[in-house]
N, C-alpha and C positions, 0 to 999 in steps of 0.2 A: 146433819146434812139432810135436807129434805130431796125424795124421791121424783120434785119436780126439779131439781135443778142438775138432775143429771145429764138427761139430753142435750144441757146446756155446757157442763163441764168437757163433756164427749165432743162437740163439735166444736166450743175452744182447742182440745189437743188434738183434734185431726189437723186445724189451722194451724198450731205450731210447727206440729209434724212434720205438714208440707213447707211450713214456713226454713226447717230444718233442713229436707232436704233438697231443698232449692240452696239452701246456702253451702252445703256439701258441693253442688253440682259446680255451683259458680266459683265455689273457692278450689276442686279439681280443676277445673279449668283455665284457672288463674296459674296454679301450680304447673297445668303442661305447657302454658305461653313463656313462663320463667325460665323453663327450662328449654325448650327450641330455641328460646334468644340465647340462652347461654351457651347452648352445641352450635350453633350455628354461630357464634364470636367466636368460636376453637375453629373453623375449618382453616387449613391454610391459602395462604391467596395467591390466583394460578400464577405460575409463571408467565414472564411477561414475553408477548410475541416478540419473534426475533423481525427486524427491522430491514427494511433494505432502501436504501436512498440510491436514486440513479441520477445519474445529469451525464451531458456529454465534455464538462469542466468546472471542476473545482477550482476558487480561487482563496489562497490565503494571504491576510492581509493581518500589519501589527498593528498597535494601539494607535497610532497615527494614524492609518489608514494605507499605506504602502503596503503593493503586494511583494510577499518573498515569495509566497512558490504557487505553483499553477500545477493540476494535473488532469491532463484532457488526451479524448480520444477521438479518432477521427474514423471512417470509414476503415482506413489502410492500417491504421495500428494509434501505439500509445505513448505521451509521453508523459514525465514530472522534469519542471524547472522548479532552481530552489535561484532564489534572485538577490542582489544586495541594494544598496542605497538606492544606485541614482538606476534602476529598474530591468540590468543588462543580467541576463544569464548565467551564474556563477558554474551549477555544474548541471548537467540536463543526462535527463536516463531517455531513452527514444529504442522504440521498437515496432518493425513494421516487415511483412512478408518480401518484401520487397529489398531492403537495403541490410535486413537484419538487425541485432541487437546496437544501440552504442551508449557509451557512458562518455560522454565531453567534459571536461575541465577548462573552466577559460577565467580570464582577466578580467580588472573592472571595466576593464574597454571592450568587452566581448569578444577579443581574441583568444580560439582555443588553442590552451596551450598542452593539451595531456587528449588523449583520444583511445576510447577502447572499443574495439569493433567487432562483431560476433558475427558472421553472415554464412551463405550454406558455402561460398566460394574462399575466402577466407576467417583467418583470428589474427589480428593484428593489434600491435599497442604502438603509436606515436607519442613520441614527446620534442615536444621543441620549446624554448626560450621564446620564439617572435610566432609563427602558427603552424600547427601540427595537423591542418588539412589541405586538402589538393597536391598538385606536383610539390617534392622537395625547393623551395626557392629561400630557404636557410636554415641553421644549424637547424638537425633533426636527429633523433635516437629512433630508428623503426626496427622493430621485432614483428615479424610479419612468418604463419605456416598456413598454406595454400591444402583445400583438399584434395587436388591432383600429389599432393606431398611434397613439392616444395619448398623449403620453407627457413628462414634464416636473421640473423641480426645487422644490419646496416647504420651506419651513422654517415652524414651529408656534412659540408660545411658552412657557413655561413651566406655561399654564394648557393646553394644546391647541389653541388657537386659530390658523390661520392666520394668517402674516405677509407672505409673499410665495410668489408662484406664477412659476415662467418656465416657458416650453414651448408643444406645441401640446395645450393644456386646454379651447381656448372651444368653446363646443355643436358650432360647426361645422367643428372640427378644424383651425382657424387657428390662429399662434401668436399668445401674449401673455402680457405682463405683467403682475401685478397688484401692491400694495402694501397692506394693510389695517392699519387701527387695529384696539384692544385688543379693540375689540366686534363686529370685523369690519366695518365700514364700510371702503367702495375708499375711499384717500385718493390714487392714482394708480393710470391702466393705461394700456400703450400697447398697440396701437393702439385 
């Protein structure tokens, strides 16, 4: 090996050299991108925000497109109708400051025939066969306790007329029985 081709050999290996640790630097680098991607595919993924959908009425409807049940609110308060065929109210939950809680049961014809009532002035349950609201005007079942505390079981007959009273009814907040004929005459009361 001649003394002039050293300078030569010298500046070839410093150009590997660097040629070396350029590819050190790029292949560490390549090593910390492989690895970031693959910590960062381990995070778990946030939980999802909780949701809140508002309207002033929901309406549901079947595969045909009839709605069965409706649930809306109003200023005064809230209700859900759950609905059948031909679009009449089967059984409705209703709630409002005003008249307080009720749960209705009624017919294909929309007559309620089951009524439950929650308010600050009474709790009452109707039932009748033909409607179980407004004045008694046919057979009726009422279970009715007032918060003044009086409060008792009645059944009417098919004209409205009382048939039997149990509970505490009488003027002066005792209990009692009563039993009436067609025209209202007591034909029994205890005590």
């Amino acid at each position: 090996m001649d003394a002039s081709m050293i300078p030569d050999l010298v500046r070839r290996l410093e150009a590997v050299e660097r040629s070396n640790r350029r590819l050190k630097a790029l292949a560490a680098c390549a090593g910390l991108a492989l690895t970031a991607v693959v910590l960062m595919g381990q995070t778990r993924p946030a939980a999802p925000a909780a949701v809140t959908l508002e309207a002033q009425e929901f309406v549901v409807k079947d595969a045909n497109g009839t709605v069965r049940a409706r649930l809306g609110a109003t200023a005064t308060g809230a209700s859900l109708n759950l609905l059948h065929d031909a679009g009449r109210a089967t059984l409705v939950v209703s709630a409002n400051k005003a008249q307080g809680s009720h749960l209705a049961l009624a017919d294909p014809t929309g007559k309620i025939k089951g009524l439950l009532l929650l308010s600050e002035q009474a709790i009452g349950m109707y039932l009748s066969p033909v409607d179980a609201t407004g004045a008694p005007k046919s057979p009726r079942a009422v279970f009715e306790v007032h918060s003044q505390g009086p409060g008792g079981f009645a059944v009417y007959d098919r004209n409205g007329h009382t048939r039997a009273l149990v509970g505490a009814i009488a003027e002066d907040g005792t209990s009692v029985a009563v039993l009436q004929d067609k025209d209202g005459a007591v034909t029994w009361r205890a005590p």
